[in-house]
C-alpha positions in Angstrom: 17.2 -65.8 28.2 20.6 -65.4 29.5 23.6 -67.5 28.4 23.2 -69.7 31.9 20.5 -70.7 31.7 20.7 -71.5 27.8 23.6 -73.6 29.2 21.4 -75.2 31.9 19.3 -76.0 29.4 21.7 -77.6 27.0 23.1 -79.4 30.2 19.2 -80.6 30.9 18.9 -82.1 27.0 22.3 -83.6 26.8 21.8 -86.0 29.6 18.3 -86.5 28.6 19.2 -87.6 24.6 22.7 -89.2 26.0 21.5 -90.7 29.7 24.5 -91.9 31.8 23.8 -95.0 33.8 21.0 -96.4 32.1 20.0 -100.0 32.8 19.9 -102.1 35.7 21.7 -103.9 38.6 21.2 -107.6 40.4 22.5 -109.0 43.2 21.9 -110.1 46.6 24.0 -106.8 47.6 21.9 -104.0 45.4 19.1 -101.4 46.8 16.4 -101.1 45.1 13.3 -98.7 44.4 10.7 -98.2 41.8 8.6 -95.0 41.9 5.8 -93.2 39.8 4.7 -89.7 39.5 0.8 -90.2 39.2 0.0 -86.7 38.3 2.3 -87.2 34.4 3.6 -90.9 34.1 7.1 -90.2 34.9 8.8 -94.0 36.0 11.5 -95.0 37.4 13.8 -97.8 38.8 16.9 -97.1 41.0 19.7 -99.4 42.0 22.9 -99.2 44.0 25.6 -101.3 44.6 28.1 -100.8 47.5 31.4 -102.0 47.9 33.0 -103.3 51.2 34.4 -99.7 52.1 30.3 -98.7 51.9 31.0 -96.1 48.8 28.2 -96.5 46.3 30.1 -98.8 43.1 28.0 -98.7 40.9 24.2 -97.3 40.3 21.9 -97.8 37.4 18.5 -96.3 36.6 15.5 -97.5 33.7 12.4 -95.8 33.3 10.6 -93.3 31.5 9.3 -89.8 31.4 9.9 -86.2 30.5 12.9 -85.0 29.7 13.5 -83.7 32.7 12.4 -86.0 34.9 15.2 -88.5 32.7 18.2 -85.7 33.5 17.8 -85.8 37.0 17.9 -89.2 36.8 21.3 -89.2 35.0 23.0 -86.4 36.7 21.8 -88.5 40.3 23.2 -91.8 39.0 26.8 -89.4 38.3 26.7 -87.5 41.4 26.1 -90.5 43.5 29.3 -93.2 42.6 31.8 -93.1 45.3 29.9 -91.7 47.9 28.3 -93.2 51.4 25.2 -93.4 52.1 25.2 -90.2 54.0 27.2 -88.7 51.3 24.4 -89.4 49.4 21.3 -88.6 51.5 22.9 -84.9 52.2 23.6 -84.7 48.2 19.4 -85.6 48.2 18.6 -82.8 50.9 20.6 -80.2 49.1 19.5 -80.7 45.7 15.6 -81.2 47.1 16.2 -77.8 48.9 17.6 -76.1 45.2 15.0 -77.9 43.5 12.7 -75.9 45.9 13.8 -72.9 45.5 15.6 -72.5 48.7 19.4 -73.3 48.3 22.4 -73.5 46.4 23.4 -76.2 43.7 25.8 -78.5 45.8 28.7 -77.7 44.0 28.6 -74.4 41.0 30.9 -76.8 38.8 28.5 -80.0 38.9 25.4 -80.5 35.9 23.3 -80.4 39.0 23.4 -76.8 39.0 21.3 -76.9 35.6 18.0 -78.6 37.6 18.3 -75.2 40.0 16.3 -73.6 37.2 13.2 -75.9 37.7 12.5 -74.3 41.0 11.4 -71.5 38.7 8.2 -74.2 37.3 6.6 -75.8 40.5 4.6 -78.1 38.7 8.6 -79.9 37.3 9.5 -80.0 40.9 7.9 -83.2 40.8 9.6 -84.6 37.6 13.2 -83.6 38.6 12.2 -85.0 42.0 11.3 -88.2 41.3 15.0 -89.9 41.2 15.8 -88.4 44.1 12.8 -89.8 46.2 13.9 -93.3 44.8 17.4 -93.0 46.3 15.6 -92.0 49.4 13.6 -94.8 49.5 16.3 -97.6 48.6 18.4 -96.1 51.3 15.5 -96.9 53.6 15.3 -93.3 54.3 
């Protein structure tokens, strides 16, 4: 195993053991979507918050699951504050396309770049997924 993807890895477990943005968000004002992956059990529960300039404020995720299908979770909820909502839904196409297999991490320095390795295990496609599908679906997208 080379030392990237021992990194990746390490990347994947740390925000699965120390999850950023855990919990939830109310308000009048805040998306929501709750999704489940059938096929293993994976849960979750996305919510965003805009302020008046229409940058995401603040986001929040709960659920369960694997560990990866947690790390994406986290690294979205990170990637995601301060941007619009077509910020965001061009952040979703590129990392669905690397989770895929067919394109680049959005940006080499992000922890994003650690899920590019799941491309490599179709059947996780689905668990790293899984956030990313719930952004699309409280954007209304």
């Amino acid at each position: 195993m080379s030392d990237l993807e021992d990194l990746y890895r390490e990347v994947i477990l740390d925000h699965y053991r120390n999850p950023r943005n855990r919990g939830t968000l109310t308000g009048d004002a805040v998306l929501h979507a709750e999704l489940q992956n059938p096929t293993c059990g994976d849960e979750i529960e996305l919510a965003l918050a805009f302020d008046d300039q229409g940058r995401i404020a603040d986001v929040r995720f709960a659920g369960r699951g694997c560990s990866i299908s947690m790390a994406s979770a986290s690294m979205l909820t990170e990637a995601l504050r301060g941007k619009t909502r077509e910020d965001a839904l061009e952040l979703d196409r590129q990392v669905q396309a690397m989770l895929r297999g067919e394109g680049d991490p959005p940006s080499p320095d992000q922890d994003l770049a650690a899920l590019s390795g799941v491309a490599q295990f179709p059947v996780r496609v689905k668990c790293a997924t899984l956030a990313w599908h719930a952004l699309e679906h409280a954007l209304g997208s």
